[in-house]
N, C-alpha and C positions, 0 to 999 in steps of 0.2 A: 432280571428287571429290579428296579431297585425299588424299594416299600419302604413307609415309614412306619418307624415300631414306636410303641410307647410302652413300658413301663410303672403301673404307678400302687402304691400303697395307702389302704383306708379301711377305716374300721368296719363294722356290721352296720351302724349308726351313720355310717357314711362323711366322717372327718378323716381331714391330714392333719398336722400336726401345722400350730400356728405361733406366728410370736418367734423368730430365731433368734438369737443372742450369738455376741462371740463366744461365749462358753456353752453354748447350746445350739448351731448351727443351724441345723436342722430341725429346730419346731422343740417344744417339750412334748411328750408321749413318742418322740419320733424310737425311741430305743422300744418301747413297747410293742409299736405297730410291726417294728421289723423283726422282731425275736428270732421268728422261726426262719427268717430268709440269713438273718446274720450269723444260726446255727450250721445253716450245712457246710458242708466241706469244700465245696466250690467255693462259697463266699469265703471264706478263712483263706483259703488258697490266692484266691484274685486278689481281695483286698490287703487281706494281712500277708503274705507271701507264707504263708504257715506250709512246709513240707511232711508234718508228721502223717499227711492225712485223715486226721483227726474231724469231727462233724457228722452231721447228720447226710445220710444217700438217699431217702425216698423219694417221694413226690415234689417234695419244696426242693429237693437238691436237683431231680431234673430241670426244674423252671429257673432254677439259677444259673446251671450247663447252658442252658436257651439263651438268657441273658445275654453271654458274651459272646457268642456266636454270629457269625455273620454278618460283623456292623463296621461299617466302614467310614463313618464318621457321627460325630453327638453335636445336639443341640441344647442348648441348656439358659438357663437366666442367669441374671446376678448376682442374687440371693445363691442358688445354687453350687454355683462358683465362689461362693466368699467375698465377692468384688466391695462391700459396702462393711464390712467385719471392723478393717484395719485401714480406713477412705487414708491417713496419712502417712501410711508407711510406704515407700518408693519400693522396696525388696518385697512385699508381700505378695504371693504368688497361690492364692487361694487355699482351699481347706484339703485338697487333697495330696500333700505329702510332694518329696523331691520325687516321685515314679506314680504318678495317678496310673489307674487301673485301665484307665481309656486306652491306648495305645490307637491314637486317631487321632486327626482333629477333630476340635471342639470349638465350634462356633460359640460364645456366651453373648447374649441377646443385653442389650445396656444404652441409657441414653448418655452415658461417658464416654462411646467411641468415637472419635478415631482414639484408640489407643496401641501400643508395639504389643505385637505379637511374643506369650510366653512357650520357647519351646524348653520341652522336660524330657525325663528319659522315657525309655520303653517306647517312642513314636508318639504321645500325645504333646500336641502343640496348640495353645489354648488361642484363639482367634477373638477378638470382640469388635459387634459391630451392632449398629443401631438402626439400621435397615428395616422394611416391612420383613416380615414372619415369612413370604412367599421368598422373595426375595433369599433372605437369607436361606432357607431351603433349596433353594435352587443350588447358591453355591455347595452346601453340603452335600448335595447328590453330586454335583460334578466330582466332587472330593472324594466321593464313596466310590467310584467307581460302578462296579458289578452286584457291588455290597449294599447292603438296609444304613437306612439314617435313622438312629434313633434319639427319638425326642427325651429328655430327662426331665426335667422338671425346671424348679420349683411347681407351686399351686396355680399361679396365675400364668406362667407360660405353657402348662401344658393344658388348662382350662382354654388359652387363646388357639391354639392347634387344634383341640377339639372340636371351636367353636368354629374353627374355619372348613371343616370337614378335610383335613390334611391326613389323618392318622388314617392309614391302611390295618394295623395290626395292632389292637389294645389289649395287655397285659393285666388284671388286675388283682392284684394279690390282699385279698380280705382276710384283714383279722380276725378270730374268734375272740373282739375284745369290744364294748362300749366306751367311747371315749366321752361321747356329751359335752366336747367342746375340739374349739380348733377351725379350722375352714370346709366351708361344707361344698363338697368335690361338685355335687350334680346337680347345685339351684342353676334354670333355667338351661340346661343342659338336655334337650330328649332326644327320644326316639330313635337310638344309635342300633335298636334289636332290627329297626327295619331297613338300614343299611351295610349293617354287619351280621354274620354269621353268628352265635352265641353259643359257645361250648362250658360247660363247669364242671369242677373237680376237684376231691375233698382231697385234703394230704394226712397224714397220722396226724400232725401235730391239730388237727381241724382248722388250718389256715384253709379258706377257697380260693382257688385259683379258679379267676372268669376271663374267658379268652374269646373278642371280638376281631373275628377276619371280615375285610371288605373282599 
């Protein structure tokens, strides 16, 4: 049966990282927040194609093994996507490289679509559509198959999944860092302990990983 997964990163203080820049994609502090996820060896592997091996194996390396497993298509925002980086370049084809890590489609959420479908190598083909949130869900479980659809991000599309109660499976990987600024993940956000499961668990590096199953 297919589940929606979410993955997401924030500090102790409870910020994402805010503000992206094209030289800064991803929020300033965003290199911070993910230290220990961008150490292990899976991530180097996935992201960077790194074969030496090389990275960290413990606890943060299971949860990044977890990651890519099982997902048969993404959802994702704009911001996320890069869609707003380069608004006039015709060729620019978001922040993730000729071979993104996705090897799915990837729905991106946008009030630009209708726009042509980008497909890349490795299986990921980047989809945008400006649809309700249900809606476009819908089409990514057909997409998925047998497979989990997992949500990505940015702040404000995976705050709108939250808010809609769509997340079956939340990921969330706490830094052992104060950041004291940036977007604050859980204003008016509650009570997900009394509809999810709540498990926690520390890794060496003291990142927490809190893992909510419906």
């Amino acid at each position: 049966m297919t589940r929606v997964r979410m993955n997401l990163f924030t500090s102790l203080d409870g910020y994402t990282p805010a503000k992206p820049t094209p030289n800064d994609p991803m929020g300033r502090d965003w290199g911070r927040l993910t230290e220990t996820y961008a150490a292990t060896r899976t991530f180097r592997e996935k992201v960077f194609g790194e074969t030496s091996g090389a990275g960290t194996t413990g606890v943060d390396d299971r949860y990044a093994i977890a990651f890519f497993e099982g997902v048969g298509s993404e959802i994702m925002g704009a911001g996320m996507f890069g869609l707003h980086a380069f608004p006039d370049d015709p060729d620019w084809k978001g922040w993730w490289g000729d071979k993104p890590s996705f090897g799915t489609p990837v729905y991106v959420l946008t009030h630009t679509a209708p726009r042509p479908s980008i497909p890349m190598e490795a299986g990921t083909t980047f989809h945008f559509r400006s649809t309700a949130i249900e809606d476009v869900l819908a089409e990514a479980a057909e997409a998925a198959g047998d497979l989990d659809v997992r949500v990505g991000g940015g702040y404000s599309t995976a705050r709108d999944f939250l808010r809609a109660g769509l997340v079956d499976d939340l990921h969330l990987t706490v830094a052992p860092i104060f950041l004291g600024r940036g977007n604050r993940l859980w204003d008016d956000l509650r009570a997900f302990e009394l509809t999810h499961q709540v498990t926690t668990e520390v890794a060496e590096s003291g990142t927490i990983h809190v893992t909510l199953t419906r």
